[in-house]
N, CA, C and O of each residue as an XYZ file, in Angstrom:
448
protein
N     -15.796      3.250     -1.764
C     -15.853      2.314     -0.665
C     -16.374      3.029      0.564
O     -16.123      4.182      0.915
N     -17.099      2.186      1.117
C     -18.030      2.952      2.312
C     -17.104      2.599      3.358
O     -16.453      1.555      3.381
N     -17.062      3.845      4.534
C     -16.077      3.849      5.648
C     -15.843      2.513      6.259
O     -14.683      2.185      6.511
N     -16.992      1.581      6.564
C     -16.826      0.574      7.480
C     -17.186     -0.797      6.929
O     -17.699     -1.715      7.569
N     -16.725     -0.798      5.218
C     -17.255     -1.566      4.295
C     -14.951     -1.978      4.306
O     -13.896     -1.349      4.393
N     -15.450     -3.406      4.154
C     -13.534     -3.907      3.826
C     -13.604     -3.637      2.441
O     -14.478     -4.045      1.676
N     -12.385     -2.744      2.092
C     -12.024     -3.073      0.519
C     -11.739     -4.577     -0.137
O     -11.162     -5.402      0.572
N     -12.157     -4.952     -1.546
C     -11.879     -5.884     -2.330
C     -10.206     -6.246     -2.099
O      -9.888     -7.278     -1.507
N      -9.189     -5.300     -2.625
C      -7.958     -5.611     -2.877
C      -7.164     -4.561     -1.799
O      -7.473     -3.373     -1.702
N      -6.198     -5.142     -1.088
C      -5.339     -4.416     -0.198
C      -4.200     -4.442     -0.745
O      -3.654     -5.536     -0.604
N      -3.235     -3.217     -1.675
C      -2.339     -3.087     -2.005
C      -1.489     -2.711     -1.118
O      -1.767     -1.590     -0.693
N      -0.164     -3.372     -0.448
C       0.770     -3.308      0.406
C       2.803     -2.788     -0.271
O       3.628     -3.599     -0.690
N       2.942     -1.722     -0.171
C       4.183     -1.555     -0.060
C       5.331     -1.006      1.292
O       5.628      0.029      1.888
N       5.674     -2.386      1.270
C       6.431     -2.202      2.366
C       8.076     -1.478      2.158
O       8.873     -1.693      1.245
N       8.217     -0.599      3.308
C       9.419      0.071      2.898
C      10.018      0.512      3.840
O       9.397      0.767      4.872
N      11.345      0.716      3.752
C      12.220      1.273      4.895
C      13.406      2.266      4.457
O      14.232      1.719      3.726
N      13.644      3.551      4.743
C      14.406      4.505      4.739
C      14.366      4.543      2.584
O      15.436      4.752      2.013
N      13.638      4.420      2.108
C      12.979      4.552      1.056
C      12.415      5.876      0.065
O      11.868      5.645     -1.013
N      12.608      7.165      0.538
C      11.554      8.079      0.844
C      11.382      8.848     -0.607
O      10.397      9.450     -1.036
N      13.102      8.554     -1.423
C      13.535      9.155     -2.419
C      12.589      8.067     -3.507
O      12.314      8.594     -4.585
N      12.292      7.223     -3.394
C      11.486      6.370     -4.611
C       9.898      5.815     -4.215
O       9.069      5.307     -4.971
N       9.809      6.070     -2.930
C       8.307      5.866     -2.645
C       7.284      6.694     -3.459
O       6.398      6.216     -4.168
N       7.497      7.795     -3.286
C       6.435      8.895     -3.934
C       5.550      7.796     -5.427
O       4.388      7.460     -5.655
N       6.953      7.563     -6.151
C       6.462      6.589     -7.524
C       5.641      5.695     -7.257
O       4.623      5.554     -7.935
N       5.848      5.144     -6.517
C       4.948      3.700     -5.941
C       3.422      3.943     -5.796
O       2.466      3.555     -6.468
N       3.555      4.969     -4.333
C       2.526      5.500     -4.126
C       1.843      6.003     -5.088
O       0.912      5.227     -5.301
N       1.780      7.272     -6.095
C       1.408      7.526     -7.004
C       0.275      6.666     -8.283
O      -0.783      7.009     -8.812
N       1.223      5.334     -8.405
C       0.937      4.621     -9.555
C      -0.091      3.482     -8.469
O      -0.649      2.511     -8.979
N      -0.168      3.672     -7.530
C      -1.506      2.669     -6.835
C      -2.500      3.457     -6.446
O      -3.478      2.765     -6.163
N      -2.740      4.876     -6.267
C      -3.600      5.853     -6.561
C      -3.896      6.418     -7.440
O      -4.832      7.212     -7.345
N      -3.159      6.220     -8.756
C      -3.961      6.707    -10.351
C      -4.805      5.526    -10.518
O      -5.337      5.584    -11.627
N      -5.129      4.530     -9.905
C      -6.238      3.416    -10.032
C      -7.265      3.809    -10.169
O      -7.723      4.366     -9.171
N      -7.946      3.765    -11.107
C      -9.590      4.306    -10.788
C     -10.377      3.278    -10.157
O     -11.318      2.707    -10.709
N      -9.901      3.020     -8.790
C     -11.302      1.832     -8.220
C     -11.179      2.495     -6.705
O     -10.145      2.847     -6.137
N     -12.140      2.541     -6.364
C     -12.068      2.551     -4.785
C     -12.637      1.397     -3.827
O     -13.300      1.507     -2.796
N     -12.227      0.393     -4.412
C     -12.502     -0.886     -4.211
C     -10.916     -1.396     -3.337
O     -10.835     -2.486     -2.771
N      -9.740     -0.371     -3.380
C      -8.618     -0.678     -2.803
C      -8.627      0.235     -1.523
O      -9.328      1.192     -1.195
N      -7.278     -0.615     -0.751
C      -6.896     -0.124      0.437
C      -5.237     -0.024     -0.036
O      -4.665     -0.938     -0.630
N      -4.716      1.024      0.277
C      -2.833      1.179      0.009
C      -2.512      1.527      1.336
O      -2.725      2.620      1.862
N      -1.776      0.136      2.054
C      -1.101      0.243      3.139
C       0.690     -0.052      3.101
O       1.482     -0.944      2.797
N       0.677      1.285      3.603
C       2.452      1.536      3.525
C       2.797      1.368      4.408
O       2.362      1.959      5.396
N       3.928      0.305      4.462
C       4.184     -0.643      6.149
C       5.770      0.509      6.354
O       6.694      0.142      5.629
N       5.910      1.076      6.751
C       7.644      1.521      7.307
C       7.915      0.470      8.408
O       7.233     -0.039      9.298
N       9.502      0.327      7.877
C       9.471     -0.607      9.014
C      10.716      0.716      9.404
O      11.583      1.160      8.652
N      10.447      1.058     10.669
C      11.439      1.827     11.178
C      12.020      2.744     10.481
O      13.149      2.992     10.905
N      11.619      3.508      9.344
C      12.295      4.425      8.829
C      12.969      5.280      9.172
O      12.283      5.874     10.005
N      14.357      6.014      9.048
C      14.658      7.321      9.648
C      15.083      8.229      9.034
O      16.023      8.987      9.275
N      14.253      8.166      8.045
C      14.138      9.600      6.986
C      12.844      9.590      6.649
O      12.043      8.718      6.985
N      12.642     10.413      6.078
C      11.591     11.327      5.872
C      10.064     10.375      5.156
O       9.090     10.793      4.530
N      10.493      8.834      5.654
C       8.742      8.648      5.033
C       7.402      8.884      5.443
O       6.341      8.697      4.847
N       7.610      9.257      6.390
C       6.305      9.278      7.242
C       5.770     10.792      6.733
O       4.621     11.122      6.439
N       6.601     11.336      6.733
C       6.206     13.241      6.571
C       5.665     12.607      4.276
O       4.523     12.592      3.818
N       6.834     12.272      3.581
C       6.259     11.324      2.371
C       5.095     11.018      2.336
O       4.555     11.796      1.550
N       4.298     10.248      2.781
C       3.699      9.272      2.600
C       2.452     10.372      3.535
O       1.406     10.399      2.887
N       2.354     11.242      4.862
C       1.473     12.188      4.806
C       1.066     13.353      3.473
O       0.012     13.990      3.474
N       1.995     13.452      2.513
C       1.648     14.559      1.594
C       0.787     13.727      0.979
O       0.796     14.330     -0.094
N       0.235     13.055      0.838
C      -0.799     12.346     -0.010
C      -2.027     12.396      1.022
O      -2.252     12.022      2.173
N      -2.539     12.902      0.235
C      -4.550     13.138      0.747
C      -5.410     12.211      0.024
O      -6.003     12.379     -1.041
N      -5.361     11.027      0.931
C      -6.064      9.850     -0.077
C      -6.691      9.135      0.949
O      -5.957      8.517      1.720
N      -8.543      9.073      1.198
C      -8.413      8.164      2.660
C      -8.458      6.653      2.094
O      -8.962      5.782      2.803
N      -8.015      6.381      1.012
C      -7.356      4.579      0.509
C      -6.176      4.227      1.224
O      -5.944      3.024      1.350
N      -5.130      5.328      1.875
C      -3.808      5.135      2.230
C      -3.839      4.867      3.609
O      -4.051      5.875      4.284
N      -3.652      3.516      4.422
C      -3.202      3.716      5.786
C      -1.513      3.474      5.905
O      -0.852      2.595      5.352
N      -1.195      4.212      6.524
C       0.039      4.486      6.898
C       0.743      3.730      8.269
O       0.698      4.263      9.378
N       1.377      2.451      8.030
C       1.979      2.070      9.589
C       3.269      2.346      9.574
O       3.830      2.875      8.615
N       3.867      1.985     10.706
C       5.245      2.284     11.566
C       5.217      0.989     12.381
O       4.301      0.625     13.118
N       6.458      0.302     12.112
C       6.999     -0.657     12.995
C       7.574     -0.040     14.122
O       8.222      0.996     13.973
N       7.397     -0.612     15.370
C       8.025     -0.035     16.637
C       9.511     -0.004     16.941
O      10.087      0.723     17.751
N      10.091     -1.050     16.035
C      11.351     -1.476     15.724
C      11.828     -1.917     14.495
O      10.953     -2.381     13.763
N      13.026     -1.906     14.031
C      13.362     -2.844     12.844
C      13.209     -4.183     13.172
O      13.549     -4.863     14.140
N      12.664     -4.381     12.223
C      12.068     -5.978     11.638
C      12.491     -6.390     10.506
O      12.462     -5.679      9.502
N      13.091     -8.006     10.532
C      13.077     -8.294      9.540
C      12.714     -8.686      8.539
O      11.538     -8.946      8.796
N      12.893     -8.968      7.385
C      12.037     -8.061      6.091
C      10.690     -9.691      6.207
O       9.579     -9.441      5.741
N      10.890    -11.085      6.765
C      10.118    -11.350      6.537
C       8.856    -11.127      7.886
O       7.683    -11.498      7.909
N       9.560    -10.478      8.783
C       8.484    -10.074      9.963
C       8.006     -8.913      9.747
O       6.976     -8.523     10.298
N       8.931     -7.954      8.623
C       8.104     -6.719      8.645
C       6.883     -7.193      7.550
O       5.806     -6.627      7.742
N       6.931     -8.193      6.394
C       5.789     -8.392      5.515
C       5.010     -8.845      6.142
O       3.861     -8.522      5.842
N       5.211     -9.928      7.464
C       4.289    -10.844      7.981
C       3.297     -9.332      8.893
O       2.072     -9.294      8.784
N       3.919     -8.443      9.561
C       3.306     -7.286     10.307
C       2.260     -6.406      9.559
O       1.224     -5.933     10.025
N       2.931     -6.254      7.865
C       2.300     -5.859      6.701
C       1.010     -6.286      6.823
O       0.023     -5.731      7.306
N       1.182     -7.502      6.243
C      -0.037     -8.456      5.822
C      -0.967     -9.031      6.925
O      -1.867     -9.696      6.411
N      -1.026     -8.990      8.116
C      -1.740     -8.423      9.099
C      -2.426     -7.795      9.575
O      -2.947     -7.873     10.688
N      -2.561     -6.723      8.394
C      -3.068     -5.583      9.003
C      -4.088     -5.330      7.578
O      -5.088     -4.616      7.646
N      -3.708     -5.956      6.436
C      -5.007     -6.379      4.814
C      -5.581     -6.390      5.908
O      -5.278     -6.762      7.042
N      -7.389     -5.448      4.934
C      -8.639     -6.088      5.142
C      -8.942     -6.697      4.076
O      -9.645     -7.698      4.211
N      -8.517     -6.297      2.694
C      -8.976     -6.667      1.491
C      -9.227     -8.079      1.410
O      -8.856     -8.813      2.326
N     -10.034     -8.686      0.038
C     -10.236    -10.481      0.103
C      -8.746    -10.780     -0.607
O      -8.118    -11.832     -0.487
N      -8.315     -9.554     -1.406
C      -7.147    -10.036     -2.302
C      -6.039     -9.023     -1.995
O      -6.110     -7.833     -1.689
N      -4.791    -10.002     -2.201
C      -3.079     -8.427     -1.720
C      -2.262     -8.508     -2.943
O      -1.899     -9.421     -3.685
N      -2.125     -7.432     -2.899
C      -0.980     -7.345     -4.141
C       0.296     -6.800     -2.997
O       0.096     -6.291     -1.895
N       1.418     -7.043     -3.544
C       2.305     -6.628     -3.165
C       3.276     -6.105     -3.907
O       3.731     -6.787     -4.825
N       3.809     -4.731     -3.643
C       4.778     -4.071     -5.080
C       5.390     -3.410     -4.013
O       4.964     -2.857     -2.999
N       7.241     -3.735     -4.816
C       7.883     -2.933     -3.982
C       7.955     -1.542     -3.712
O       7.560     -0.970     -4.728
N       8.310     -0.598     -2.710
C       8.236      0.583     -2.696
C       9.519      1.329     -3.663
O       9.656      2.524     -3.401
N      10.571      0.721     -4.855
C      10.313      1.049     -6.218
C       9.986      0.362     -7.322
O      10.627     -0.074     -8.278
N       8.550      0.351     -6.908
C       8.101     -0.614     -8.354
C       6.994      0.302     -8.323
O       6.865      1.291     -7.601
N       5.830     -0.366     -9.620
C       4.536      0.263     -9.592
C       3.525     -0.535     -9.786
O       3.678     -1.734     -9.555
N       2.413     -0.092    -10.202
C       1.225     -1.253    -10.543
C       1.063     -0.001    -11.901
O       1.359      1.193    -11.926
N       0.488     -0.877    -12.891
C       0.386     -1.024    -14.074
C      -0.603      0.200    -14.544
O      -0.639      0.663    -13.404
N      -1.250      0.902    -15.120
C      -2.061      1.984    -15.312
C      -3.878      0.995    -15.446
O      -4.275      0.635    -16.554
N      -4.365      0.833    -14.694
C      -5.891     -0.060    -15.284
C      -5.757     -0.991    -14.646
O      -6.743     -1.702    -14.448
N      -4.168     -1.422    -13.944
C      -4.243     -2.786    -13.695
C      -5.273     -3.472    -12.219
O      -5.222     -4.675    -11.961
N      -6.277     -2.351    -11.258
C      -6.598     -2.707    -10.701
C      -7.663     -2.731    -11.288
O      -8.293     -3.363    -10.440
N      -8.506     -2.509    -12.220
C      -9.626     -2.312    -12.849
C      -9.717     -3.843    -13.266
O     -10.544     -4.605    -12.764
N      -8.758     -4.239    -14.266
C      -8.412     -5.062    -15.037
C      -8.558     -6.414    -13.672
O      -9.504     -7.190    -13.801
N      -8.104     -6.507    -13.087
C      -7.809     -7.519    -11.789
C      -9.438     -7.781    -11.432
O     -10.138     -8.750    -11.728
N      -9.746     -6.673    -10.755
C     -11.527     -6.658    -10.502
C     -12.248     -7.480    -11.462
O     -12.756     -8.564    -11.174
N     -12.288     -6.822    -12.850
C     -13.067     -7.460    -13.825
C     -12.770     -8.940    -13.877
O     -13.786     -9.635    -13.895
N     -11.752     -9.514    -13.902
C     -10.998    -10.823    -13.708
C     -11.722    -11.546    -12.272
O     -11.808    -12.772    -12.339
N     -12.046    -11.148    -11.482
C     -12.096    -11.809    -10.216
C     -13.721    -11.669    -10.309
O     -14.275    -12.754    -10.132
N     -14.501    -10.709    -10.518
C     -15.690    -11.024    -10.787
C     -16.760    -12.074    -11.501
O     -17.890    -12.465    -11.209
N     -15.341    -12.468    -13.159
C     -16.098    -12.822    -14.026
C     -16.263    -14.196    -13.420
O     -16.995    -15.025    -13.960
C-alpha cells in the first residue's frame, strides 16, 4: 500500500488495560499477507503497559491511538471507527484473532 493511498480493509482492535493478551491479536492481523490493510489499536485510556506493547511492533500497517479519557465502550468504538480509512472494518477483540488467510480470502470475496 502506497503511503497516501487508503487501505481496502481497516482492521480495528479496541482495548483497554489489555496488554497481557494484545500481543495475540496483534500478531494474527499482521501474519496477513496483504498490505491492502490498516491495524488500528484504539486504547481507550490504558494504564498499563499498552502503548510501550503495541510500540514493539515495527509494522507501518499499525496506527496506534489513545483516548484522552475513559470512554465508554460504545464511544470508545464510535472514536475507533472514526478514525478507518479502509472501504471495509473488521473488528476483533483485543483477545481474539483473525483467521490465518482470512484477509486474503475476504479480498478475493469482495473483488469477485
Amino acid at each position: 500500500m502506497e503511503e497516501n493511498s487508503a487501505p481496502l480493509i481497516s482492521v480495528v482492535i479496541p482495548t483497554g488495560n489489555r496488554c497481557e493478551t494484545l500481543p495475540f491479536a496483534i500478531r494474527s492481523v499482521l501474519n496477513q499477507k496483504s498490505d491492502l490493510l490498516e491495524l488500528i489499536v484504539s486504547d481507550n485510556f490504558s494504564s498499563d503497559r499498552t502503548g510501550e506493547v503495541v510500540s514493539e511492533f515495527k509494522d507501518p500497517r499499525i496506527r496506534y491511538l489513545r483516548t484522552d479519557r475513559r470512554l465508554s465502550m460504545c464511544d470508545h468504538w464510535d472514536f475507533a471507527l472514526a478514525h478507518c480509512r479502509g472501504r471495509y472494518v473488521i473488528v476483533i477483540g483485543d483477545d481474539d484473532a483473525l483467521m490465518p488467510g482470512a484477509v486474503e480470502k475476504l479480498i478475493k470475496r469482495i473483488r469477485a
